[in-house]
PANU-815673 format. One record per residue (C-alpha): x, y negated, z; residue in three letters. Coordinates in pm, 1 decimal, padded with zeros to 6 digits. Layout:
N
        X        Y        Z residu
        X        Y        Z    ala
...
//
This chain:
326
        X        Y        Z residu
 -01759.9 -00075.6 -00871.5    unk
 -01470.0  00136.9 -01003.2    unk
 -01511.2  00472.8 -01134.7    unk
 -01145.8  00641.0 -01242.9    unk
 -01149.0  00994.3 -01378.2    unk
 -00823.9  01161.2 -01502.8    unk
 -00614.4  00885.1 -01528.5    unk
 -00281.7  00966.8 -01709.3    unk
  00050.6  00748.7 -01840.0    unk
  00371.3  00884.5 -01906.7    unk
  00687.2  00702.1 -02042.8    unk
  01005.9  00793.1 -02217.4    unk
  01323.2  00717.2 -02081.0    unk
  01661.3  00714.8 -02266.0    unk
  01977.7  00755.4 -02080.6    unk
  02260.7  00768.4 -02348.3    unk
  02120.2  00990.6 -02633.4    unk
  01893.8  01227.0 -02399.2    unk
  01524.2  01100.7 -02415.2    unk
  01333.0  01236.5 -02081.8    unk
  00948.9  01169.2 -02005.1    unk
  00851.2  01011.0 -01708.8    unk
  00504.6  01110.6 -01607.7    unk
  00420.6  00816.5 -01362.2    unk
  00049.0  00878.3 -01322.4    unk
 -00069.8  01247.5 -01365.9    unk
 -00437.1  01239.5 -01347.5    unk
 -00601.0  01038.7 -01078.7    unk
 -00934.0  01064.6 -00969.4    unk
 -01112.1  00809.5 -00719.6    unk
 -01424.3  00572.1 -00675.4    unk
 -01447.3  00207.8 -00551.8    unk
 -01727.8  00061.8 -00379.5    unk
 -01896.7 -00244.3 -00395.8    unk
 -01765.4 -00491.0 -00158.9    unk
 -01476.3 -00298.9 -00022.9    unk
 -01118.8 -00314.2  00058.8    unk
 -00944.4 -00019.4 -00153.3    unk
 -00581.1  00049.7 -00125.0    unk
 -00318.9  00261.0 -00274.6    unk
 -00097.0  00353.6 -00026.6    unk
  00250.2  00538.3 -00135.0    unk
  00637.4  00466.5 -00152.6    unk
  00790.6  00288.5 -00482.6    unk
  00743.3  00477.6 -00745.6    unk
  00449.6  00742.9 -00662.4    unk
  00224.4  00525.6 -00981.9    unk
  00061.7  00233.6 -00775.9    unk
  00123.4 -00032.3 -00959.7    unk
  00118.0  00190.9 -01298.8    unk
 -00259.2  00290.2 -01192.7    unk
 -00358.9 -00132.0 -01132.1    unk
 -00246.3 -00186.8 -01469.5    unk
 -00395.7  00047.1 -01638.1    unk
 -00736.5 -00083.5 -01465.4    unk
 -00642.3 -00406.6 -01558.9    unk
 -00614.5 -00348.7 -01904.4    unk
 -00233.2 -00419.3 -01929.5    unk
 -00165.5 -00067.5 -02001.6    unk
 -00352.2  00151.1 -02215.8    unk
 -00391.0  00487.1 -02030.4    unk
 -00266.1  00833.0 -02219.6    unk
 -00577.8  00993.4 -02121.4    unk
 -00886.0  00944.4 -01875.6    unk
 -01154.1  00739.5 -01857.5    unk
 -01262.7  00437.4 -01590.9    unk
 -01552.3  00213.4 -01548.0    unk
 -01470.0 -00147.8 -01410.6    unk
 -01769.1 -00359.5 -01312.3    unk
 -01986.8 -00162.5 -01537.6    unk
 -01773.3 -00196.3 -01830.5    unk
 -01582.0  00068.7 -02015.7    unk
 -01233.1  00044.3 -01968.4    unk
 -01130.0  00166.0 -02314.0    unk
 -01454.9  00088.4 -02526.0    unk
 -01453.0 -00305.4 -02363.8    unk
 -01115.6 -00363.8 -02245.5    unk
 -01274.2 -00766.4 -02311.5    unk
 -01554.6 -00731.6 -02073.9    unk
 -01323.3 -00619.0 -01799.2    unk
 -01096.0 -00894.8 -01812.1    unk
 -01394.1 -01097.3 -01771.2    unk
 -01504.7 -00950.4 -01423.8    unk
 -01180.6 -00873.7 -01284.4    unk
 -00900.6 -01088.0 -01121.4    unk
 -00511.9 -00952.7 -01143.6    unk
 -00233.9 -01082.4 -00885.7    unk
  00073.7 -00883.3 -00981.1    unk
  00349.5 -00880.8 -00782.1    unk
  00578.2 -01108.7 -00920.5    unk
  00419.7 -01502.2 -00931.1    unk
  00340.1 -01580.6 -01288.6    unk
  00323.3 -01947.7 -01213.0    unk
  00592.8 -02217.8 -01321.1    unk
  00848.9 -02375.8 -01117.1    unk
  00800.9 -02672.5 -01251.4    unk
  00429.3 -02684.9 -01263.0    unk
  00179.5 -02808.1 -00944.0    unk
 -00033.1 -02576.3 -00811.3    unk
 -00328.8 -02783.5 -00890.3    unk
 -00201.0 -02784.5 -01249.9    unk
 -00188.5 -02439.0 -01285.0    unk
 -00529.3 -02385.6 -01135.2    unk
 -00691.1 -02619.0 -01366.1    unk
 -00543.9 -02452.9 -01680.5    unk
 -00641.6 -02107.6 -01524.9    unk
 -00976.0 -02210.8 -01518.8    unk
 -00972.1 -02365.7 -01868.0    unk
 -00848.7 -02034.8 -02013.6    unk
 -01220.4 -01852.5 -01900.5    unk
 -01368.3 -02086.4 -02127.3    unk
 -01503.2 -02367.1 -01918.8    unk
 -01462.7 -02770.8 -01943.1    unk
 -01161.5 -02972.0 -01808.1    unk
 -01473.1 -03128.8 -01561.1    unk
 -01587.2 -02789.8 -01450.2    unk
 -01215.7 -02642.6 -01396.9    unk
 -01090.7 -02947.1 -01156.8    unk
 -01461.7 -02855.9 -00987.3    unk
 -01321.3 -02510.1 -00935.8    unk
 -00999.8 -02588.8 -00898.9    unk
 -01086.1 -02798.7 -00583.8    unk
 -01288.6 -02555.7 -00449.4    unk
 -01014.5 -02280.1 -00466.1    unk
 -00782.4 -02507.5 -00266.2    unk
 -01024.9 -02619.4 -00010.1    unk
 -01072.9 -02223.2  00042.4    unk
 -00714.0 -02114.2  00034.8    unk
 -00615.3 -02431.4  00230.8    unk
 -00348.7 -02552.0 -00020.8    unk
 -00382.6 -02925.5  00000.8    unk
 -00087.3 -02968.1  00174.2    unk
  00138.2 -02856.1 -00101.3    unk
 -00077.3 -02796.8 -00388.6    unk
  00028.3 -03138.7 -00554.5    unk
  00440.7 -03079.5 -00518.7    unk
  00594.3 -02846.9 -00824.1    unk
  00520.8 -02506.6 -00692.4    unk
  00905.7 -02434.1 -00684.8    unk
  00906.7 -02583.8 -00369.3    unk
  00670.5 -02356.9 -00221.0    unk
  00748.0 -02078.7  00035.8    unk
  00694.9 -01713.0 -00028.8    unk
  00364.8 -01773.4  00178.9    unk
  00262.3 -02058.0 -00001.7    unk
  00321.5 -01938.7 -00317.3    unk
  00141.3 -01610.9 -00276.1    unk
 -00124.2 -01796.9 -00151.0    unk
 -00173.7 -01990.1 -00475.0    unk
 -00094.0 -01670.3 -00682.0    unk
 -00444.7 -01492.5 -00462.2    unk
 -00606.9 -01844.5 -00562.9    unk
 -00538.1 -01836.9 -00932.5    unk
 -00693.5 -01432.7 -00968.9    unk
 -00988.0 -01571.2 -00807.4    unk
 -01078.7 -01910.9 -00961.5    unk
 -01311.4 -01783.5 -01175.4    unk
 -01544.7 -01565.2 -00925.0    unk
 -01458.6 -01210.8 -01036.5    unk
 -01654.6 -00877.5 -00912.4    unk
 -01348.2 -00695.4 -00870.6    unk
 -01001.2 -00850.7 -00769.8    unk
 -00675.7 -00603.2 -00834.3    unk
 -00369.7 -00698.7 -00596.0    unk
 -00023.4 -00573.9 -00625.6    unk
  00140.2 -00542.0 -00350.1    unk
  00038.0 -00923.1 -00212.3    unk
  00220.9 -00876.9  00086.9    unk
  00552.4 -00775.1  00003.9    unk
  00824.4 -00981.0  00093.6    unk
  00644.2 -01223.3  00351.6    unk
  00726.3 -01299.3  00679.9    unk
  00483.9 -01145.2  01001.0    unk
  00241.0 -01513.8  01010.8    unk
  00219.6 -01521.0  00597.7    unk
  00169.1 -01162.0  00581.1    unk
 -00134.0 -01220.6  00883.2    unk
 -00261.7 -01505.0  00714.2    unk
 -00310.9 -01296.7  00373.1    unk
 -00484.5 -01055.5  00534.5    unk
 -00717.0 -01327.4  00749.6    unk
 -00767.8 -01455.3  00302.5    unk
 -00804.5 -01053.1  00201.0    unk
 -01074.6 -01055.7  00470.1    unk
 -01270.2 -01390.6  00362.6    unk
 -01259.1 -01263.4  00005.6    unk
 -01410.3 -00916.3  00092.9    unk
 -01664.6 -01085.4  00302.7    unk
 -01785.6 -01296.3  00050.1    unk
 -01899.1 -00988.1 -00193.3    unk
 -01569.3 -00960.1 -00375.3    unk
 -01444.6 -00580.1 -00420.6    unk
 -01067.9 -00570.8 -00344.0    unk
 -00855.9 -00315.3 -00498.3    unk
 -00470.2 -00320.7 -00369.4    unk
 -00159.8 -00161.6 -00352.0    unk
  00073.9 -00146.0 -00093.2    unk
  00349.1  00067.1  00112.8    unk
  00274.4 -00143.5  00424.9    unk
  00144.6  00151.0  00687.2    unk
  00010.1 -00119.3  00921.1    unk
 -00176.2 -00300.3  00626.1    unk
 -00302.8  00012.8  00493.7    unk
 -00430.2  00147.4  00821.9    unk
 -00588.1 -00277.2  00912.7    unk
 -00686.2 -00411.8  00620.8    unk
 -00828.5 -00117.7  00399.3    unk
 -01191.4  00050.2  00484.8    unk
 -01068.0  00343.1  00225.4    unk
 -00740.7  00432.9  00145.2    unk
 -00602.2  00693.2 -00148.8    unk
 -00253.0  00803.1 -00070.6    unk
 -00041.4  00823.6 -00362.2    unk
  00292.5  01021.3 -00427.6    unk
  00447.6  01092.7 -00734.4    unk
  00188.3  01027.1 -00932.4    unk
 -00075.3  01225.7 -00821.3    unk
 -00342.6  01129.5 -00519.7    unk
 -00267.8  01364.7 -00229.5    unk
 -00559.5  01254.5  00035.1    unk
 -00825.4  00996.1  00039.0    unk
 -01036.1  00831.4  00328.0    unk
 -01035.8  00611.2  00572.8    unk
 -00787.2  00537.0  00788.5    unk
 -00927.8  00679.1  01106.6    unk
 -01067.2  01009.4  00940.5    unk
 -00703.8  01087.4  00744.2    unk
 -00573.9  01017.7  01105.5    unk
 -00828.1  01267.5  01279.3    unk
 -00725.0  01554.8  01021.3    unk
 -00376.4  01571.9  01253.6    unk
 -00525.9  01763.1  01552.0    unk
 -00371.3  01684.9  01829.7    unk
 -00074.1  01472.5  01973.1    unk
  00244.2  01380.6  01850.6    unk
  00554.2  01420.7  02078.2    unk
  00885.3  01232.3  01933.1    unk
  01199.9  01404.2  02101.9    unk
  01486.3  01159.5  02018.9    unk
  01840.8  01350.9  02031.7    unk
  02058.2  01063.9  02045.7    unk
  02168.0  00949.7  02379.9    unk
  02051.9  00612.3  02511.9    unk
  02363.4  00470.7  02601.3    unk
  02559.9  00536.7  02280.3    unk
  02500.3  00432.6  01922.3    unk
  02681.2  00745.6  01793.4    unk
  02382.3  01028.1  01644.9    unk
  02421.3  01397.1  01794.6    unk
  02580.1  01667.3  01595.5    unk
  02421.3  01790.6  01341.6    unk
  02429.6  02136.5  01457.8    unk
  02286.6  01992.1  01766.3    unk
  01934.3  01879.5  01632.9    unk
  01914.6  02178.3  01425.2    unk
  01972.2  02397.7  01714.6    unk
  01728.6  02230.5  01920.0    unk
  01493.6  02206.4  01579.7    unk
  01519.4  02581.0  01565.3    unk
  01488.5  02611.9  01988.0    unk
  01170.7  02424.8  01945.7    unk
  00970.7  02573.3  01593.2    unk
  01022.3  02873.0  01790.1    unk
  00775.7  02786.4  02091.4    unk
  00419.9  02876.3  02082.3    unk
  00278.5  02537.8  02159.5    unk
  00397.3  02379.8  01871.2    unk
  00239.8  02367.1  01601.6    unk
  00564.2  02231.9  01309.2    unk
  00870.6  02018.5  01385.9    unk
  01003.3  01756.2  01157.9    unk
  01308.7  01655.3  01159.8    unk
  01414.0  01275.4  01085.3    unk
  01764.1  01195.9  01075.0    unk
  01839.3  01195.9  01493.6    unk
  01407.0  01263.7  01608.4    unk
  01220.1  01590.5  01633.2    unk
  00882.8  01520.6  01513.2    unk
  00675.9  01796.8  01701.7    unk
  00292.0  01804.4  01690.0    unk
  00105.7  01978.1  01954.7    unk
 -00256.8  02014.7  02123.6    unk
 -00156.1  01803.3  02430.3    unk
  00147.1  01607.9  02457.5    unk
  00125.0  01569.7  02867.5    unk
  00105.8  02016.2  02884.6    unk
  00424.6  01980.5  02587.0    unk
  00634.2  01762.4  02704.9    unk
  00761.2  01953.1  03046.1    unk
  00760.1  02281.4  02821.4    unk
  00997.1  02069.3  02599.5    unk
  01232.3  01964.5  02837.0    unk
  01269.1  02299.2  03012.1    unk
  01387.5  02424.7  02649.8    unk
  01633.3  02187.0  02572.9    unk
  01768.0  02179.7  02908.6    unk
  01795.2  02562.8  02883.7    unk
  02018.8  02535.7  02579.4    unk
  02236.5  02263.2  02724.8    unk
  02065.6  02009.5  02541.6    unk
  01959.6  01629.4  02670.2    unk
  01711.6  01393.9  02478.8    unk
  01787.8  01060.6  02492.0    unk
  01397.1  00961.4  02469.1    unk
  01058.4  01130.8  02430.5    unk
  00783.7  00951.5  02331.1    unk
  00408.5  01003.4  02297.6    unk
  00168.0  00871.1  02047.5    unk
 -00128.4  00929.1  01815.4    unk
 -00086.1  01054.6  01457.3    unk
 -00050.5  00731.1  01222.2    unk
 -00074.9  00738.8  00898.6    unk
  00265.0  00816.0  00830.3    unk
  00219.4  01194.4  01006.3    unk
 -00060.9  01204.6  00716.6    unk
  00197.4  01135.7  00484.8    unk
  00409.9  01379.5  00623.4    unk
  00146.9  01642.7  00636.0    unk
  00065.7  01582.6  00263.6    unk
  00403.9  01567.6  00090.7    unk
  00656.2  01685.8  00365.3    unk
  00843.2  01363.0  00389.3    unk
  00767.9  01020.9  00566.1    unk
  00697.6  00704.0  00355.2    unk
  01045.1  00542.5  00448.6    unk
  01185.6  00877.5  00304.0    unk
//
């Protein structure tokens, strides 16, 4: 459904009288299929939302070539705002408007009658389950609400492909659940679903496929559970700081014990984040007695050690050498 090769934008900044280039997407490569969820995963600024609007024809891209829906994305920019749907992140309703206003004019603008845009119209709110609110002026809405509508208004018209930017972002846990539960419904219904986000829990959830994304160049793609599988192993999390104190150990502390720990042979690397040790090993339950017999030998006492599978933050790590909060 979406074919991207090569993808490139760059833009100048000017700070004073010194004009830099910013190269925000350099050269992306990746395929979409029919009737999946897609997502760009990567922290603010790696080129998601510079990628979604170059698909969506808001940007023109430097250089590269994509496919939307069959149509070229440079030759017919026209035909691919016809079979796409665009929810950026910021709402571009009005205040001041209803929601079942604003539908009804987004219909209108794809060409059909007033008759056959209230049709739709109704049928978008019965789906979305706006009737509560959709009559009151949409500044009234909450974040859920609203981003509800905004999902509503990028589908009214039926497209094959629907871009979302970050569609999540700023809702609270039940809006953020009941977007996905809509995300879902959408996808299920035949609609290909291309979004953005730096939610690790969405990505790893919601998305069949994922592309990870860091400074403007894709760094692994996959689904969730195989990017997951390519960190052998377990993950042991040694946490330095003492349980009963909110103060953080020396710093020559963790990177003693960072240094005490690289060293032994049934580690494989150690990260270190801020007050954890990051260590990934072939089996945690062997590690972890191996670990404390270390420390301890040095004079040094975890706080906590925890166990858990790689997420896809230690594929983050592996890829770029910092974690996504980072």
């Amino acid at each position: 459904m979406i074919e991207a090769t090569g993808l490139r934008k760059s833009y100048r900044s000017r700070h004073r009288r010194k004009v830099t280039i910013v190269e925000a997407v350099r050269g992306v490569d990746f395929s979409v299929q029919r009737g999946e969820i897609f997502g760009f995963l990567g922290p603010n600024g790696a080129g998601k939302s510079t990628t979604l609007r170059m698909l969506a024809t808001l940007l023109r891209p430097d250089s590269g070539d994509a496919t939307i829906a069959g149509a070229d994305l440079r030759l017919d920019p026209g035909q691919v705002r016809k079979r796409i749907g665009f929810v950026a992140q910021t709402s571009g309703t009005y205040g001041h408007s209803t929601g079942r206003r604003d539908l009804v004019l987004e219909a209108r603008m794809y060409g059909v009658s007033k008759s056959t845009a209230e049709t739709l119209a109704e049928g978008v709110i019965a789906a979305f389950q706006l009737q509560e609110f959709v009559d009151r002026q949409i500044q009234t809405y909450s974040g859920g609400q609203r981003r509800r509508l905004d999902v509503a208004l990028g589908v009214i018209h039926s497209p094959q492909v629907i871009f979302l930017d970050e569609p999540t972002a700023g809702l609270d846990p039940p809006s953020r659940a009941r977007m996905w539960q809509e995300v879902r419904r959408l996808r299920d219904q035949g609609m290909t679903i291309f979004l953005t986000t730096h939610y690790l829990d969405e990505a790893d959830t919601l998305c069949d496929r994922i592309s990870i994304i860091d400074a403007g160049l894709i760094v692994a793609e996959g689904t969730p559970s195989v990017l997951k599988r390519e960190i052998s192993g377990d993950v042991v999390v040694v946490d330095l700081a003492a349980p009963d104190t909110a103060g953080a150990p020396e710093p020559a502390t963790i990177l003693e014990a960072s240094k005490i720990l690289t060293e032994q042979p049934y580690v494989e690397s150690c990260e270190t984040i801020e007050h954890t040790l990051r260590l990934y090993v072939d089996s945690a339950a062997t590690a972890i007695p191996q670990v404390m017999r270390a420390l301890s030998g040095k004079g040094i006492e975890p706080g906590a050690i925890e166990i858990r599978r790689p997420s896809l933050d230690d594929v983050f790590l592996a890829k770029t050498g910092r974690t996504l909060d980072d």
